[in-house]
N, C-alpha and C positions, 0 to 999 in steps of 0.2 A: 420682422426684426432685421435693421438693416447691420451691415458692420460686423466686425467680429464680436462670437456671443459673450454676455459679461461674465468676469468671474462671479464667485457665488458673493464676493461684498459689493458686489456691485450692481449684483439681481434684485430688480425690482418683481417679488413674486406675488403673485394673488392665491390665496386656500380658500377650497369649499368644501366643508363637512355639516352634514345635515344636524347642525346643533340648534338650538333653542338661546338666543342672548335675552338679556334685561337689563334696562338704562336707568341708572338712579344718576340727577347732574350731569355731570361730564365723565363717570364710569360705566362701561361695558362689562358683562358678567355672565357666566355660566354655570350651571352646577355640574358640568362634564370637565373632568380634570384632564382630557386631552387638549385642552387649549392650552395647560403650562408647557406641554411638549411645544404646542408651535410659539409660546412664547420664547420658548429658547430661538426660535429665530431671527429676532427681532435684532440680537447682534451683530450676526451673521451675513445679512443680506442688509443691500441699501433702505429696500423696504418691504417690509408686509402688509398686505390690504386683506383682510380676513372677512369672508362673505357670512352671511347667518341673518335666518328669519328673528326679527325685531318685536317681543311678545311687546304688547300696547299697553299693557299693566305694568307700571315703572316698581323697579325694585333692583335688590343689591342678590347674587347668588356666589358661592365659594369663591369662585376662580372668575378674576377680571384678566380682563384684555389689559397686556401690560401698556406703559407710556411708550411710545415707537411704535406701534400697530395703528395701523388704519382702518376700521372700520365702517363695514358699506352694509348698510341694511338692504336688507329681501322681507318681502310680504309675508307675513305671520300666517303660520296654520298651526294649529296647536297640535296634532301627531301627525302622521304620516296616512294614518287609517282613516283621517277626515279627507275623504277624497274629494269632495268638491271645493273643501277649502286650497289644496292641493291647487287642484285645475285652474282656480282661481287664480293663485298666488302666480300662475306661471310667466304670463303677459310683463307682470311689473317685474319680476325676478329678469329674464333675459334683460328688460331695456333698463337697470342699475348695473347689470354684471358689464352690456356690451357698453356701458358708457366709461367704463373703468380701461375698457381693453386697450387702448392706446397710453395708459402712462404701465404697463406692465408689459415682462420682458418673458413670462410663462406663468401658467395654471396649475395648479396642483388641485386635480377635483377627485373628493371621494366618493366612493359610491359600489355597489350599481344606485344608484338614485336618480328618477325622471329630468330633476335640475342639473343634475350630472352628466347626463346625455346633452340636454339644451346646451348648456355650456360649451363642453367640448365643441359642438359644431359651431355656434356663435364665434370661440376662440379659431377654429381653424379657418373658418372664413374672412376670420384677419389678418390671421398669419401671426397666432401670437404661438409659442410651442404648448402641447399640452401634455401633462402628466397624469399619473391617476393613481389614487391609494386603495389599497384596499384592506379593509381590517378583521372583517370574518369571512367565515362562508355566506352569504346573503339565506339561500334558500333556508338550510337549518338552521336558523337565527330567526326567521320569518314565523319556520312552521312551530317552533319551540313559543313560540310568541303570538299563536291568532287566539281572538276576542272571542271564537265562538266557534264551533262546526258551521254557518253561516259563512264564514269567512276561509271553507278548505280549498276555496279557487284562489287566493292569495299565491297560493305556493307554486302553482307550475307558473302563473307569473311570476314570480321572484326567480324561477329557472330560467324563463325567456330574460329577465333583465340580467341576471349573473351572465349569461351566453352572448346577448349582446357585449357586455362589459367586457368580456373576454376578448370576443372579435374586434372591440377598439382599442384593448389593449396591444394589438399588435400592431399599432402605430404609432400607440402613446405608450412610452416608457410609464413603469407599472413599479410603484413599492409596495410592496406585499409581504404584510405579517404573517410569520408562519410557515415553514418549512413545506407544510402539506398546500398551503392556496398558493404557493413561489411555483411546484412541482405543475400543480393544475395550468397558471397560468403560460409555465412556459412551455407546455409542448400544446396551448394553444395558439404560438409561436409570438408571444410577446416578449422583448426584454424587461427583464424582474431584477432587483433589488431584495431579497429579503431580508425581513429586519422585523426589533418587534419596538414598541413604543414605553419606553424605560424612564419613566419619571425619578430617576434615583442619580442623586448627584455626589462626587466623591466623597464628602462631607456627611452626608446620610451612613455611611459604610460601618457598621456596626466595627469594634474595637474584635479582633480574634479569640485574645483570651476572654475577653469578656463572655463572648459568643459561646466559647467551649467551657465555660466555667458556672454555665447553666445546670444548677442540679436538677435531677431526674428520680430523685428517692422519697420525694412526698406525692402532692397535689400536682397535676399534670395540665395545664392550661392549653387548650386547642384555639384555634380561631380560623374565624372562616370570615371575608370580607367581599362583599359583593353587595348586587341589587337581589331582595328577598324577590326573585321573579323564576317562572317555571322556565327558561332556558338554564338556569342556574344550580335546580334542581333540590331545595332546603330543605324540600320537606324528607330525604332520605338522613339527613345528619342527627333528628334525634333519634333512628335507630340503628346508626352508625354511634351514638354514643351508648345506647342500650347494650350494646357488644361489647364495649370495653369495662375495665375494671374503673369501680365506684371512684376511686381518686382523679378520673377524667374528668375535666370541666370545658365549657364551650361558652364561647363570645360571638355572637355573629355581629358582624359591625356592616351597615346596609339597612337601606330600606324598602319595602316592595309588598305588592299586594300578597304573596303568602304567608305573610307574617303572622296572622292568626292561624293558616295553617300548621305549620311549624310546631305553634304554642300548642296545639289540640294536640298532633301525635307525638310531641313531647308528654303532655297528661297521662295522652292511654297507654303510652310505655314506661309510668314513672319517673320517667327523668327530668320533668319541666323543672326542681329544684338548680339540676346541673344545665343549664342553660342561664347566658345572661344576654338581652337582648341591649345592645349599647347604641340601636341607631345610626342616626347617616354621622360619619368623620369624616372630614372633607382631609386629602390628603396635606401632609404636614406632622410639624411635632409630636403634637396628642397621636396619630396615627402610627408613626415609629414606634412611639413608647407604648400603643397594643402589644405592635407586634414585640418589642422587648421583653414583652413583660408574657409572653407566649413562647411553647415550646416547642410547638408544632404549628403548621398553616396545612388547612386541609382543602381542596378545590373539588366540589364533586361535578360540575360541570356539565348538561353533556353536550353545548356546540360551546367553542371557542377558539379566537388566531392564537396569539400569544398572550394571554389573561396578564396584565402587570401584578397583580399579585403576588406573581414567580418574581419579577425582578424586586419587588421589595421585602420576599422573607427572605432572599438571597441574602441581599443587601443589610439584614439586619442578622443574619445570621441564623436564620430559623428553618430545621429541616421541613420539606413539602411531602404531602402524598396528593396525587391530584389523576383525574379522571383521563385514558388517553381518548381524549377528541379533540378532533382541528390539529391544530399544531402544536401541541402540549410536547407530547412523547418526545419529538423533536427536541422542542424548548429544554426539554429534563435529557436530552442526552441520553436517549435511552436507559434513563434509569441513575445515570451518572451524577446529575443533581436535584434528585428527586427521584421518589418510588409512585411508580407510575401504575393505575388500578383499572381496571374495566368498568363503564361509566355503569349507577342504576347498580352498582353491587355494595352494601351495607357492611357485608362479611368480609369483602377486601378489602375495603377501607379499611375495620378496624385491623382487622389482622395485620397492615402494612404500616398504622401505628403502634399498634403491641410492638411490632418487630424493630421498632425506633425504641421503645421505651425499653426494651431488653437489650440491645447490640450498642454497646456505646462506642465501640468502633465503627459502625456504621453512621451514626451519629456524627462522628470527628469526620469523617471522609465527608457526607454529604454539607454540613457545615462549611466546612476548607472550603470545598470547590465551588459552594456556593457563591462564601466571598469574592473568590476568585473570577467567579464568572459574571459577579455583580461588579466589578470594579472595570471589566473589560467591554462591560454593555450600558454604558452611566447614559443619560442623557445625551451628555454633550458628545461624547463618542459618537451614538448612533445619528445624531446631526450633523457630525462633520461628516460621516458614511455617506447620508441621505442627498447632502449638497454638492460633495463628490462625484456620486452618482448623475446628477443634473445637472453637472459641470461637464462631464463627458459625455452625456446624450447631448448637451446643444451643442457639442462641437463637429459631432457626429454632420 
């Protein structure tokens, strides 16, 4: 990049995160609602060119690529565990990525992901700058998620890839979710950024009184929203509801193959009445007005960076108890917005909801600060942070 580096409106950037797009017409789509995060870039910078395997079956999913994004399709593999579609895909993936490299001004690749390495070096062999995101732990994300005992050699791979990604990270400036992967990455002497990824915009901001004028003397509405998948942990919530008094009711809003597990040891504990399973809600209104209409948000977790869950019951005013793994405990301030519980424990969960439903001064304090730290972490905040940050590394 010749010249002096551009400001951030005047960056032409490229992002690569290993998502899944689908083409209906002339719109781009995902069902992963981190592309609205990068669509907030789209004002920002001169341009965004967003990388992502292209599925060949046309269709529409939640979240499209807004108008101002560019779009560069990569070779389709339909997961990541299809490993020769993978190996395949990689040939055509480099010669689309390196053909882009000359109208952009830097890279932003997440990972650790094999495309993610390609890149990088493709990009450094042209001298374009490169960045790197990173958004869990790789390995416990990995091992919380194999298909089989078949597949327990996945995971010291996913260590050798997280340890490379480390080591490239200390040449490529690093944003990284979560207090606890910022600590890792920087004493393996990369510069970090941490940050977490906050779809909530001032507008979303739940009203105070309203927030605090939540009664707590009837029926008690929990909610829990994620993928029904075993790094998430589901199947502990209906005996996390089996602990609490009969007036608790639970919403999982998500979808995922434990979902019939869930419904079974909700049966053998009686409590499948008090459960409602409500499905995938793609984030937006219907989504807010759960959580509105919710007293609690419960995260049992046990790998995650910064889960946005946190930023949206913040955001709408809804105290958290949530599991400390990854970066949580951080995120909640040690406790300060949010009661933070030891992951895999039933009895502290509910106990640390009893103790919301009896303390309504606790209640007013974790509410306030929640607001308060949901208005100080919006979206658009943590994008002027991000562009900031990449405005001072290319000057570097």
């Amino acid at each position: 990049m010749a010249g002096s580096p551009p400001t951030p409106a005047r960056l032409r950037l490229g992002v690569y995160a290993d998502l899944r797009y689908r083409r209906l017409g002339d719109r781009i789509s995902t069902d992963f609602a981190f592309v609205e995060f990068l669509a907030g870039l789209v004002p920002r910078v001169e341009e965004l060119v967003v990388f992502g395997r292209l599925d060949p079956e046309p269709g529409m999913e939640p979240y499209a690529l807004p108008e101002g994004a560019r779009f560069v399709a990569l070779p389709h593999y339909p997961k990541v565990t299809a490993l020769r579609s993978v190996a395949r895909s990689l040939h055509g993936a480099r010669r689309a990525f390196r053909g882009e490299l000359g109208r952009l001004d830097a890279v932003w690749l997440f990972g650790p992901h094999p495309l993610s390495f390609a890149f990088a070096r493709l990009a450094r062999l042209h001298g374009t700058p490169v960045f790197l995101g990173v958004r869990q732990d790789f390995p416990r994300y990995v091992e919380s998620r194999l298909p089989g005992r078949s597949w327990q050699w996945a995971v010291p791979v996913a260590k050798g890839l997280e340890l490379a990604f480390r080591r490239l990270a200390r040449s490529a400036p690093a944003v990284v979710v979560g207090e606890e992967l910022g600590r890792s990455y920087r004493q393996s002497g990369a510069r970090v950024l941490v940050t977490g990824f906050s779809l909530v915009r001032v507008d979303h901001l739940a009203p105070l009184e309203e927030a605090l004028a939540r009664p707590w003397d009837g029926d008690l509405r929990l909610l829990w929203v994620g993928r029904i998948d075993p790094e998430k942990d589901p199947v502990l919530l209906p005996d996390v509801l089996a602990a609490l008094e009969p007036r608790w009711h639970l919403t999982l809003v998500g979808v995922g193959r434990l979902a019939e597990a869930v419904a079974r040891r909700a049966r053998a504990l009686g409590v499948r009445g008090r459960i409602d399973f409500a499905g995938y809600v793609p984030n937006g209104p219907e989504l807010r007005a759960r959580y509105g209409r919710s007293h609690a948000l419960v995260n049992v977790s046990v790998t995650e960076g910064v889960p946005q869950v946190l930023f949206e019951a913040h955001a709408a005013g809804v105290p958290v108890v949530a599991t400390d793994v990854g970066g949580v405990r951080a995120a909640l301030r040690d406790g300060e917005l949010g009661l933070v519980v030891p992951p895999r424990d039933a009895a502290a969960v509910a106990a640390a909801l009893t103790r919301l439903a009896e303390d309504a001064a606790l209640r007013e304090r974790l509410v306030v600060a929640g607001l308060e730290h949901a208005r100080r972490e919006t979206l658009d905040v943590q994008l002027d942070r991000i562009l900031a940050f990449f405005a001072h590394e290319l000057e570097r």
